[in-house]
C-alpha positions as CSV (number, residue, x, y, z in Angstrom):
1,X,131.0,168.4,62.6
2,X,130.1,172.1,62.4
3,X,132.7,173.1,64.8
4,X,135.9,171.8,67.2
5,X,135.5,174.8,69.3
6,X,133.8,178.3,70.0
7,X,135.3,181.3,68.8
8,X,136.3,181.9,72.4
9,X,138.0,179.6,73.1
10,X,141.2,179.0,71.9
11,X,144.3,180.1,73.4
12,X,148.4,180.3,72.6
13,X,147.9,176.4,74.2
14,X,146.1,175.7,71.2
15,X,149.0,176.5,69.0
16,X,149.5,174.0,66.3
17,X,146.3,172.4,66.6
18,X,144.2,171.8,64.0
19,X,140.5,173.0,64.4
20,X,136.9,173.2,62.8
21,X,135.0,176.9,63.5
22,X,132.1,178.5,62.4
23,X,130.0,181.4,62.7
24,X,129.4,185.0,61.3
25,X,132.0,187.3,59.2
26,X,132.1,190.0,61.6
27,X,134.9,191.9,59.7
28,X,137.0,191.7,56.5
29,X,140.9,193.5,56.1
30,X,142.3,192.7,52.6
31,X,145.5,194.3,52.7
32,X,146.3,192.9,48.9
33,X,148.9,189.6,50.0
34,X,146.8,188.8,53.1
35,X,143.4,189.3,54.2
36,X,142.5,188.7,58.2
37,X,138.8,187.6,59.1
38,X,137.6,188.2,62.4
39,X,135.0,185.5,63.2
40,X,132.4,185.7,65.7
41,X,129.8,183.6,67.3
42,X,128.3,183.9,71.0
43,X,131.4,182.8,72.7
44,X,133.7,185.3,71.2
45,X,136.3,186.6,67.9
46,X,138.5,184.5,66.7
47,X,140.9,186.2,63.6
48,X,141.2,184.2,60.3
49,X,144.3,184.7,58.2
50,X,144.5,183.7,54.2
51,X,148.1,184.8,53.0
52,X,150.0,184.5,49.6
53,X,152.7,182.7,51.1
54,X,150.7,179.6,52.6
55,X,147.0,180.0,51.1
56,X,146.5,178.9,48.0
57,X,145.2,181.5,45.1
58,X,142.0,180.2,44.9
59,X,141.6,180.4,48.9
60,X,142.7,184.0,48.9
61,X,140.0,185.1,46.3
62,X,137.4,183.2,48.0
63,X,138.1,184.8,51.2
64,X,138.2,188.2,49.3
65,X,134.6,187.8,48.2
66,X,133.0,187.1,52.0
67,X,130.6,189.9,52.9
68,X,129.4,191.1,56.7
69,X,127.5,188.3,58.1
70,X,128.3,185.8,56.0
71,X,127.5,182.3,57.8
72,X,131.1,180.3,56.9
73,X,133.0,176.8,58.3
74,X,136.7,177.1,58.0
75,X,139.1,174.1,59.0
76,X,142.7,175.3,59.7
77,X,145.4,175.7,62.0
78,X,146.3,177.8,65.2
79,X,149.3,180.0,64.9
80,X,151.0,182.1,66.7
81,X,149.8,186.0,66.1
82,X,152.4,188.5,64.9
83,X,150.4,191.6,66.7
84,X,148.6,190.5,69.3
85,X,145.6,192.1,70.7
86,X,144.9,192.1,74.5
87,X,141.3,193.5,74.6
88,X,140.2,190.1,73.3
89,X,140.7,186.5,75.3
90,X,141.6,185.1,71.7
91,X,143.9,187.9,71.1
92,X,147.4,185.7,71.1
93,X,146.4,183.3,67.7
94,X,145.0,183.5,64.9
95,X,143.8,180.8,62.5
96,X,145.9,180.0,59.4
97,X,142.6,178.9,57.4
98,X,143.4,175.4,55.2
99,X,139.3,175.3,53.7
100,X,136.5,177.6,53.7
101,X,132.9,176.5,53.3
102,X,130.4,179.5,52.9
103,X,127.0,177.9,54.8
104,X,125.1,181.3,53.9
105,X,125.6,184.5,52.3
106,X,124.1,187.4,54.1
107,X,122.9,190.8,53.0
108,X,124.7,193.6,54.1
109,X,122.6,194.3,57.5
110,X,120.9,197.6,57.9
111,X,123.2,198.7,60.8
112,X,126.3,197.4,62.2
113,X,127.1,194.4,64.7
114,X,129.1,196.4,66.9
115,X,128.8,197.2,70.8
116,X,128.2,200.9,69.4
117,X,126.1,200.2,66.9
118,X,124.8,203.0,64.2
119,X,121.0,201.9,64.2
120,X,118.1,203.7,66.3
121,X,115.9,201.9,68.3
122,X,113.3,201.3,66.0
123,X,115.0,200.2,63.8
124,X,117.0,197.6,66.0
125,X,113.5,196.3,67.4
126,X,112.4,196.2,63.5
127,X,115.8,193.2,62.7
128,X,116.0,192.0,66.9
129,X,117.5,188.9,65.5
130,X,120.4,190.9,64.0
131,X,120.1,192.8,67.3
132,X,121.1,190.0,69.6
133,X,124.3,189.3,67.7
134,X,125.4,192.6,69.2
135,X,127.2,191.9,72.6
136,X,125.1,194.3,74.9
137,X,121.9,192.7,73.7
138,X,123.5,189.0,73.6
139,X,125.3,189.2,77.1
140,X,121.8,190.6,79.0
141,X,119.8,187.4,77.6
142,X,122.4,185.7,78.8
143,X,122.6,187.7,82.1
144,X,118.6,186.8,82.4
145,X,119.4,183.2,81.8
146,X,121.9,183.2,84.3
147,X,119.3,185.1,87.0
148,X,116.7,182.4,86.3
149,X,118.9,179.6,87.2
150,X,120.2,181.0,90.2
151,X,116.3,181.4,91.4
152,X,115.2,177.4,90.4
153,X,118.3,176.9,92.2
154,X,117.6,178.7,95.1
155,X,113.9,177.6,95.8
156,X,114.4,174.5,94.4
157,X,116.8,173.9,97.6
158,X,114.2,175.4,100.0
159,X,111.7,173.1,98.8
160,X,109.5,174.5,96.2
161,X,108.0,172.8,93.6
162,X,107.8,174.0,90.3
163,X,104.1,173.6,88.9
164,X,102.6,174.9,85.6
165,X,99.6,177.0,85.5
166,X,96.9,177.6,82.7
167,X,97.2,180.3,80.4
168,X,93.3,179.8,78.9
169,X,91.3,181.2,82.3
170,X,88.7,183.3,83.2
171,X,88.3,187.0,82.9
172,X,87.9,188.7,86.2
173,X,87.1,192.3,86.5
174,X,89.6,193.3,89.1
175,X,93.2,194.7,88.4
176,X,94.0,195.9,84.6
177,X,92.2,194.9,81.2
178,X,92.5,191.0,80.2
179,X,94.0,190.3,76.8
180,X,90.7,188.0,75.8
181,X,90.6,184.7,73.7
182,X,87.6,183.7,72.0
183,X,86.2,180.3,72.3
184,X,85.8,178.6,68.7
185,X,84.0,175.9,70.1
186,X,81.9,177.5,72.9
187,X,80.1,180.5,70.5
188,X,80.2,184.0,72.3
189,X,82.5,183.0,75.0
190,X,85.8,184.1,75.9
191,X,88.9,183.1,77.6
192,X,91.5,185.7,79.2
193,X,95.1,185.4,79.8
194,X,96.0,185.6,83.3
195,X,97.7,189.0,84.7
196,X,98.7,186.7,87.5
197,X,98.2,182.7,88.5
198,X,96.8,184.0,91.8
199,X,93.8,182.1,92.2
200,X,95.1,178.6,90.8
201,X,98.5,179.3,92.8
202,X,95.6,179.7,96.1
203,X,94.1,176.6,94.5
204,X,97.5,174.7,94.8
205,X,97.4,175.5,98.4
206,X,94.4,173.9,98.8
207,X,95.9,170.9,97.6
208,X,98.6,170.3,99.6
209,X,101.1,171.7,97.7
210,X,102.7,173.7,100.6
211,X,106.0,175.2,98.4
212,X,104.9,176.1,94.9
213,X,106.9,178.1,92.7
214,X,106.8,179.3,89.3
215,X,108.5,181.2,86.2
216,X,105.6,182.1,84.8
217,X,104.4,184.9,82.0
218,X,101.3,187.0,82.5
219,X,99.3,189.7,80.3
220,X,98.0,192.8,81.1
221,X,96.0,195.0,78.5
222,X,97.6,198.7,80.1
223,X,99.4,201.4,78.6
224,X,103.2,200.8,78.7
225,X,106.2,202.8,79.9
226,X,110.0,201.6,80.1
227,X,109.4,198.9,82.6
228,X,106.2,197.7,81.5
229,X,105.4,195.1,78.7
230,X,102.3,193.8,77.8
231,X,103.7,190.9,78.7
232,X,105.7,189.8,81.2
233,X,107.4,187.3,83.6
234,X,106.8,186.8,87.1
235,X,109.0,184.8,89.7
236,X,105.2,183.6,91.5
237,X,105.8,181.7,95.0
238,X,103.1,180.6,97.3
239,X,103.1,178.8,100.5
240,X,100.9,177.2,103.3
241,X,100.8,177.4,107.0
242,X,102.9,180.4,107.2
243,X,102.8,184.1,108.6
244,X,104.1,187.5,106.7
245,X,107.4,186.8,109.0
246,X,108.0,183.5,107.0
247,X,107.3,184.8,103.9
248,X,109.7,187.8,104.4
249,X,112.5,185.9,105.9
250,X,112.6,183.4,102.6
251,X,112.4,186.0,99.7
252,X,114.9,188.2,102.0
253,X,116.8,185.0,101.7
254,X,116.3,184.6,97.7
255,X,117.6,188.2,97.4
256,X,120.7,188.1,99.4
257,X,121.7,184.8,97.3
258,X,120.5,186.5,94.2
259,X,122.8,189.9,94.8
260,X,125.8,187.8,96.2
261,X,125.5,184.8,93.3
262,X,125.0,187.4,90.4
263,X,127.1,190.7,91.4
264,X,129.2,189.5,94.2
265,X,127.5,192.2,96.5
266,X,126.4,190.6,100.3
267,X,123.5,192.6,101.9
268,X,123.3,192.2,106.1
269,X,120.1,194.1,106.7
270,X,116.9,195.0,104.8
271,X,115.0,197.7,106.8
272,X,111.4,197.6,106.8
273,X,109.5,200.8,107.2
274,X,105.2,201.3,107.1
275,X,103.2,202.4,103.6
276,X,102.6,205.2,105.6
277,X,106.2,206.1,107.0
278,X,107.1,205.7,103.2
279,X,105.0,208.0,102.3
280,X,106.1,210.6,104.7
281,X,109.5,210.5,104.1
282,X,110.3,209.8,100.6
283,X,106.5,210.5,98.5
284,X,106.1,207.1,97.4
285,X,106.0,203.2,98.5
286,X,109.0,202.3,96.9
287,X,111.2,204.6,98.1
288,X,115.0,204.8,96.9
289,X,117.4,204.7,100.0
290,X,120.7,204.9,98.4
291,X,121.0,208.1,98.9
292,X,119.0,210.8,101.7
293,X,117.4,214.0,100.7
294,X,114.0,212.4,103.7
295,X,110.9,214.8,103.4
296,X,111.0,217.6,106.5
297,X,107.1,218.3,107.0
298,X,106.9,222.6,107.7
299,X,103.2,223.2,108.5
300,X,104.1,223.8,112.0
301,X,107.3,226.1,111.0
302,X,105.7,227.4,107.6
303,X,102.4,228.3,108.7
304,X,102.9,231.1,111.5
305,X,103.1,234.1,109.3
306,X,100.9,235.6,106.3
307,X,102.3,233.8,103.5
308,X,98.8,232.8,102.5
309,X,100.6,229.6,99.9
310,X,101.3,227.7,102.4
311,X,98.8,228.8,105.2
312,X,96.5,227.4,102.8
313,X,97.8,224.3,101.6
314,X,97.2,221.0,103.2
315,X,101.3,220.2,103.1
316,X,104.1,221.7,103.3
317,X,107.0,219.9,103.2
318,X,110.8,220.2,101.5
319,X,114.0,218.3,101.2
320,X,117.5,219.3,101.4
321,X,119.7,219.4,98.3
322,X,123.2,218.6,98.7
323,X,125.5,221.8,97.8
324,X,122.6,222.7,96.3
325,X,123.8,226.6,97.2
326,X,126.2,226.7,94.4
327,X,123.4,226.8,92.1
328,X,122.7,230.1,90.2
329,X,119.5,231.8,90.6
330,X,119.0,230.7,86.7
331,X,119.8,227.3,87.8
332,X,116.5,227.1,90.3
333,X,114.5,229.2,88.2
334,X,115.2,226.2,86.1
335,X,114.5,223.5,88.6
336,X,111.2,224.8,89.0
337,X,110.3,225.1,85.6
338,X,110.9,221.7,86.0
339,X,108.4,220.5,88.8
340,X,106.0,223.4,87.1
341,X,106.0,220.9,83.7
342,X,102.6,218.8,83.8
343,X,104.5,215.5,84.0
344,X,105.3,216.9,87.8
345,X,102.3,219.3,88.4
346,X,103.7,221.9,90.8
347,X,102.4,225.5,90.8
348,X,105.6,226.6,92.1
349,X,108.8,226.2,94.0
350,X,110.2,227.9,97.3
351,X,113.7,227.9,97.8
352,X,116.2,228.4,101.0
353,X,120.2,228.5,100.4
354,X,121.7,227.6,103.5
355,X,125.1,229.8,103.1
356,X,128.8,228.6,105.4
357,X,128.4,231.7,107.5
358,X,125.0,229.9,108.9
359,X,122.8,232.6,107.4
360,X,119.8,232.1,105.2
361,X,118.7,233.1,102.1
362,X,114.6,232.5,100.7
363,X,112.8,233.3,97.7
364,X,110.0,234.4,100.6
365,X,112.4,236.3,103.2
366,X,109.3,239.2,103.1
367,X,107.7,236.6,105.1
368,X,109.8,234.6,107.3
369,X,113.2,235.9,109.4
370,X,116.4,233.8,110.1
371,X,115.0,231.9,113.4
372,X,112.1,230.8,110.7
373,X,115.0,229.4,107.8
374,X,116.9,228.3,110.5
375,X,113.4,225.8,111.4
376,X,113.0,224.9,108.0
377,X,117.0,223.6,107.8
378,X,116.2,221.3,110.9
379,X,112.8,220.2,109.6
380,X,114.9,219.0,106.4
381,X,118.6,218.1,107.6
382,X,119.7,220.9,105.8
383,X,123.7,221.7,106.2
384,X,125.6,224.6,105.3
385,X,125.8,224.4,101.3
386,X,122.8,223.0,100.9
387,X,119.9,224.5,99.2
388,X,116.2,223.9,100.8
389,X,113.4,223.1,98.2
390,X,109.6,223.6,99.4
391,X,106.6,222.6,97.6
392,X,103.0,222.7,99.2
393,X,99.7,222.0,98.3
394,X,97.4,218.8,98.6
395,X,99.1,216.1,100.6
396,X,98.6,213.5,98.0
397,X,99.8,215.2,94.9
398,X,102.4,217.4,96.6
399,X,104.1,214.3,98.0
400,X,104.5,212.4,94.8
401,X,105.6,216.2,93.2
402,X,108.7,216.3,95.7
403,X,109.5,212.3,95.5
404,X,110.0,212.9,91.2
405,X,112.1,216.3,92.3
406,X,113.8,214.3,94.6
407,X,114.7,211.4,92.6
408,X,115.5,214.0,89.8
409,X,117.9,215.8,91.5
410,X,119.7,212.0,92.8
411,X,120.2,211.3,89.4
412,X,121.7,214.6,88.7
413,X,123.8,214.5,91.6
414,X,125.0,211.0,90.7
415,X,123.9,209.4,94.0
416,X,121.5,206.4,92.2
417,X,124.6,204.3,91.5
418,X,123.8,200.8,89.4
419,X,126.7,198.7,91.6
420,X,125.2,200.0,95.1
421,X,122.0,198.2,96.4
422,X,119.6,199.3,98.8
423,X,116.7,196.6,98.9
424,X,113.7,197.3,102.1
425,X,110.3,196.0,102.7
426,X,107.4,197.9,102.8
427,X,104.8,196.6,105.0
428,X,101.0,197.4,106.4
429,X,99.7,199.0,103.0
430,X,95.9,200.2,103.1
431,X,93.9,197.0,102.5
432,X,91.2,199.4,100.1
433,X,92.0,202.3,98.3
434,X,89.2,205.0,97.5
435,X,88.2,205.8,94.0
436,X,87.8,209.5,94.1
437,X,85.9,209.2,90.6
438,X,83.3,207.0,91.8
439,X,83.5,206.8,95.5
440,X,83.9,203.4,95.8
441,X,86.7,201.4,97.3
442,X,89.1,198.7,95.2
443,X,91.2,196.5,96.4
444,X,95.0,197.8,96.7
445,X,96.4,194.3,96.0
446,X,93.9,192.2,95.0
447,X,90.3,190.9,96.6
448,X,92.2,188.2,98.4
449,X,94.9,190.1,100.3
450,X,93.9,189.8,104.0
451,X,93.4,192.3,106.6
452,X,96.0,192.5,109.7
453,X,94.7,190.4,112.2
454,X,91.9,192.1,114.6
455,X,90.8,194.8,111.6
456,X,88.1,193.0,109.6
457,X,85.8,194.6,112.2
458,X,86.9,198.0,111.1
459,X,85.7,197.3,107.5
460,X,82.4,198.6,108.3
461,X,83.2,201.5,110.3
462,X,86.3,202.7,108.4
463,X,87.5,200.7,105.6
464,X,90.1,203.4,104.7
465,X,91.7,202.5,108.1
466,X,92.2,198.8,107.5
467,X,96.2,197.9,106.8
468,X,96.5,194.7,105.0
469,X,98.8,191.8,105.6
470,X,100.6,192.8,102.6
471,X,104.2,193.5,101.9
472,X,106.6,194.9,98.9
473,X,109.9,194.2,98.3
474,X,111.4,197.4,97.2
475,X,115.1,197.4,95.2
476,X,116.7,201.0,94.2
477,X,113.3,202.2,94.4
478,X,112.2,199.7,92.6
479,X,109.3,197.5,93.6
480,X,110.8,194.4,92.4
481,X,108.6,191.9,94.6
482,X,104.9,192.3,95.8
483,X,102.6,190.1,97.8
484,X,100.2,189.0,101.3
485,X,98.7,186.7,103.5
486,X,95.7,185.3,101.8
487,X,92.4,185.3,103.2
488,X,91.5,181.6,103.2
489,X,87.9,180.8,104.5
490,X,84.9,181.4,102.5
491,X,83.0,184.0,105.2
492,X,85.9,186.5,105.6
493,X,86.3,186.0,101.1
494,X,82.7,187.0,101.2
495,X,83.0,189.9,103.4
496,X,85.4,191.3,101.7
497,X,83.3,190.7,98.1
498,X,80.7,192.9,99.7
499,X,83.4,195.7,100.6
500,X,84.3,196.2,97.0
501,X,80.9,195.9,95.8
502,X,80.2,192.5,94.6
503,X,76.6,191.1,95.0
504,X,76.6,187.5,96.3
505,X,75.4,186.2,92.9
506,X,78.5,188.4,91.0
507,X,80.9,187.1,93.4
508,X,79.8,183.4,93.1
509,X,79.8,183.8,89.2
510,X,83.1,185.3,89.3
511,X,85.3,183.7,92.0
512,X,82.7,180.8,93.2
513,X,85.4,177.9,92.3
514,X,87.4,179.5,95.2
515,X,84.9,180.2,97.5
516,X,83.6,176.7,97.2
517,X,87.3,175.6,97.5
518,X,88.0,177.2,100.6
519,X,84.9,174.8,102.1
520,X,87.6,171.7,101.7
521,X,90.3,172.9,104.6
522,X,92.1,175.7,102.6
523,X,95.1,175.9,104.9
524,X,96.2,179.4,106.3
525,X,98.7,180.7,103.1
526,X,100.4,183.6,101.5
527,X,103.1,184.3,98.8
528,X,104.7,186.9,97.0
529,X,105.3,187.1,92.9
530,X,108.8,189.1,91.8
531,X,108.8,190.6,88.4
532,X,111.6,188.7,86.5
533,X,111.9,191.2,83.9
534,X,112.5,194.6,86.3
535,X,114.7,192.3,88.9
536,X,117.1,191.1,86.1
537,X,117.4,194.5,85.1
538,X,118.3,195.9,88.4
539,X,120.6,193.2,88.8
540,X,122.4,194.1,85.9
541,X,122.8,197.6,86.7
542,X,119.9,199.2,84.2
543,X,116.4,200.1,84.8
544,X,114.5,199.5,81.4
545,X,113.2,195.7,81.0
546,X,113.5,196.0,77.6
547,X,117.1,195.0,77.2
548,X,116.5,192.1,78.9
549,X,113.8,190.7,77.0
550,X,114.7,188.5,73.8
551,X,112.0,190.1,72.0
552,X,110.1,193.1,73.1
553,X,106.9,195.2,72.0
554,X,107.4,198.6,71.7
555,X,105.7,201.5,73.2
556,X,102.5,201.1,71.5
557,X,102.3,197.4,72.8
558,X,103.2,196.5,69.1
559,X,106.0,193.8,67.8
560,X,107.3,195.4,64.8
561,X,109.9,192.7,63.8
562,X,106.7,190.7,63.2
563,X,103.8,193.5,62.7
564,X,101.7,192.2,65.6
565,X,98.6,192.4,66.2
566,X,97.5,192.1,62.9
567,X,94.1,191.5,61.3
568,X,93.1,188.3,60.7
569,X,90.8,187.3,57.7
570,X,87.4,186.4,57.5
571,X,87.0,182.8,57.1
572,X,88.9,183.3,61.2
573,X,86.2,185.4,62.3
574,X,83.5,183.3,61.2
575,X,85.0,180.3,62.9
576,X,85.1,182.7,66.1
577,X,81.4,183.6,65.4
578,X,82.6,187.3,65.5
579,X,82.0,189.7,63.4
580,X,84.1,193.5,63.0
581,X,82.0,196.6,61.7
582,X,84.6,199.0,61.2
């Protein structure tokens, strides 16, 4: 055998056992009559000794000539350790080595196996098999693996049932760009990966298959960011004869296992607040409610007077910075610099400092008085200390321009802390969302989210009016879970084709299978689909998926360990019946 135990595992009970280990040279210490060895693997270090005194000559050289990373089996015995070392678990033996078998040499890597390691990024992603040896990388796959089980375990005792989906479907042309596939055998026709198993997960519905579940990886062809891949995994659930109230009160249930299993943390309530209440308070639907800073809207106590920036502007609205008075008049000129970059979009910034003696102090005091400040403080929850930041404009952008201020100045204030966790729902999204472009409406979720009951009518008098039955589960301001009641008969499918444009001939070439499916007692449904990759992460106290994924692509969508995508030669192509002109 390769081994007797991990390198982990052995304790001052193991003294004066004799064992078998194996794994990498993580570091060498000749100090001429004795030469320690620390030995790693996944489990752990375990330190090697070779001494004059009880190691033969030829044992001691042998051990002299072992280089980082060497693969090596050594059989010896456990002894007692002279200086121990408490940072480790092994850290009270050591291993008096008797043989030494070298399994592989190893060059020396191009940056160190430490925790702190001296390689960049690139060049870490370039060697990620050398990468995982490092205990940040190695502990979050294992952190993942851990999250994964909890969830089978979890669903598995609420009745789910775990079914595979294909990968080889059919392109549709709602949501991002499909990765495509072509067809060897069916000339000049195309597969795509699936961004989501939405329809087949409907189609399992249909079946009978009332609790389906699955850990399942999807594509989507989109430009990427830190917590978006190319591809990535999806926790997707579906269910039958239920309402949103079912749905939420299960994944609400999945969450408060996940956060007490994984990080010990017990969560009593998760609020739920409207799309548009979201939007209101905190500029975005997945708002972060660790912390305050809630939008105060101002038209009514901005727009009195002849400050003709906000008199014209659609919005007006500010937030409350805690302390923020301290700050030096370089400091804010700073801060809106920052909402001025294009990244945030701002024209400008209006400030307030609230001062202790209950006077006010603007960057616009030509315009508005004390009684005025002292209106904008209550419209924002401003306190003594605090300093009032105003931005104005249209309601859309201006919104999102104070939600990135506001979760700027969070992070600078230290209030978005990894060990505290805020999850809420977000409920009765827009069913459509306009296209300012084109003028036409898409689907916000996807073309079989339904409408909240007694709204179809409204589709033709006011489709931006209609809510949807839809709901996202929002962690740290995070959307970590997204999903709806689906529509499940074939007139109110087809209704809804016609809303976002489809003829009747498009939408039967496209989606027919599931029209013609619904025909057969389709069952009233809905479900919801957690991203794995951004969930884990949260869980373990970071917000880039990356670490969490054994092997990632990098910004450009591109796998650098292995240089894909690649070209591919031409005897390929010509089996594909495709042809490049480059």
């Amino acid at each position: 055998m390769y081994r007797s135990h991990t390198c982990g595992e052995l304790r001052d009970s193991h003294i004066n056992t004799d064992v078998v280990l194996s794994g990498w040279v993580h570091k060498t210490r000749d100090k001429g009559f004795v030469v320690w060895v620390d030995l790693r693997d996944r489990y752990g270090i375990t330190q090697l000794v070779f001494d004059e005194d009880r190691t033969s000559a030829e044992l001691l050289e042998k051990s002299r000539n072992l280089g980082r990373e060497f693969v090596i089996q050594i059989k010896g015995t456990v002894i007692e350790r002279a200086s121990k070392n408490d940072k480790i678990p092994t850290g009270a033996i050591e291993v008096l080595v008797k043989e030494l078998t070298v399994l592989n040499v190893s060059k020396t890597p191009p940056f160190t196996i430490e925790n702190e390691t001296d390689g960049g990024e690139d060049l870490r992603m370039k060697y990620r098999y050398l990468d995982i040896r490092r205990n940040p990388v190695k502990n979050n796959l294992i952190f993942r693996s851990k999250v994964t089980m909890e969830v089978r375990n979890y669903l598995s005792q609420e009745g789910f049932i775990e079914v595979e989906t294909p990968y080889l479907i059919k392109s549709t042309p709602e949501g991002a760009r499909d990765f495509v596939v072509p067809s060897r055998m069916n000339e000049g026709q195309f597969y795509a990966l699936p961004q989501s198993p939405q329809t087949f997960k409907q189609l399992l519905m249909v079946g009978g298959m009332d609790k389906y579940f699955q850990i399942v990886k999807c594509f989507r062809d989109e430009d990427l960011r830190a917590d978006r891949q190319p591809e990535f995994t999806q926790i997707d659930c579906e269910m039958a004869f239920v309402e949103q109230e079912d749905i939420l009160e299960v994944f609400e249930g999945l969450t408060k296992y996940l956060l007490k299993e994984i990080n010990g943390v017990e969560i009593d309530k998760f609020p739920r607040i409207t799309f548009d209440e979201a939007m209101a308070k905190y500029g975005n639907d997945k708002p972060d409610i660790r912390f305050g800073m809630e939008f105060g809207e101002l038209n009514e106590v901005a727009q009195h007077k002849d400050f003709n920036v906000f008199n014209s502007a659609e919005l007006v609205v500010g937030i409350a910075i805690p302390s923020g008075n301290s700050y030096t008049r370089k400091e804010i000129d700073k801060l809106t610099d920052w909402v001025k970059r294009p990244q945030v979009g701002a024209l400008g910034m209006v400030y307030c400092r609230c001062n202790e003696d209950g006077t006010y102090k603007s960057s616009v005091d030509k315009f508005y008085d004390q009684d005025d400040l002292a209106q904008w403080a209550k419209a924002t929850g401003a306190k003594a200390g605090d300093l009032i930041c105003v931005l104005s404009g249209d309601k859309n952008k201006v919104r999102g321009q104070l939600s990135a201020l506001r979760m700027e100045m969070a992070q600078r204030l230290g209030l978005r802390k990894s060990d505290e966790f805020a999850p809420l729902w977000v409920v009765d999204f827009p069913l459509l969302e306009l296209d300012e472009e084109t003028g036409h409406y898409h689907a916000m979720h996807h073309p079989f989210t339904s409408p909240k009951p007694g709204q179809l009518e409204l589709l033709d008098k006011d489709p931006g009016a209609v809510r949807a039955n839809a709901y996202d589960l929002v962690l740290n301001g995070n959307e970590i879970g997204g999903g709806s009641i689906r529509i499940h008969d074939k007139e109110t499918q087809s209704i809804m084709f016609k809303h976002l444009g489809f003829t009747p001939e498009e939408a039967k070439a496209q989606f027919g299978f599931l029209m013609d499916a619904f025909q057969y007692g389709a069952p009233p449904h809905g479900g919801i689909a957690f991203g794995l990759d951004r969930l884990v992460s949260i869980l373990g106290g970071q917000e880039t998926i990356r670490d969490f994924i054994a092997f990632p692509k990098n910004n450009n969508g591109r796998d650098v360990m292995i240089d894909a995508p690649a070209p591919i030669d031409d005897g390929q192509l010509k089996e594909l019946n495709l042809k490049l002109d480059l």
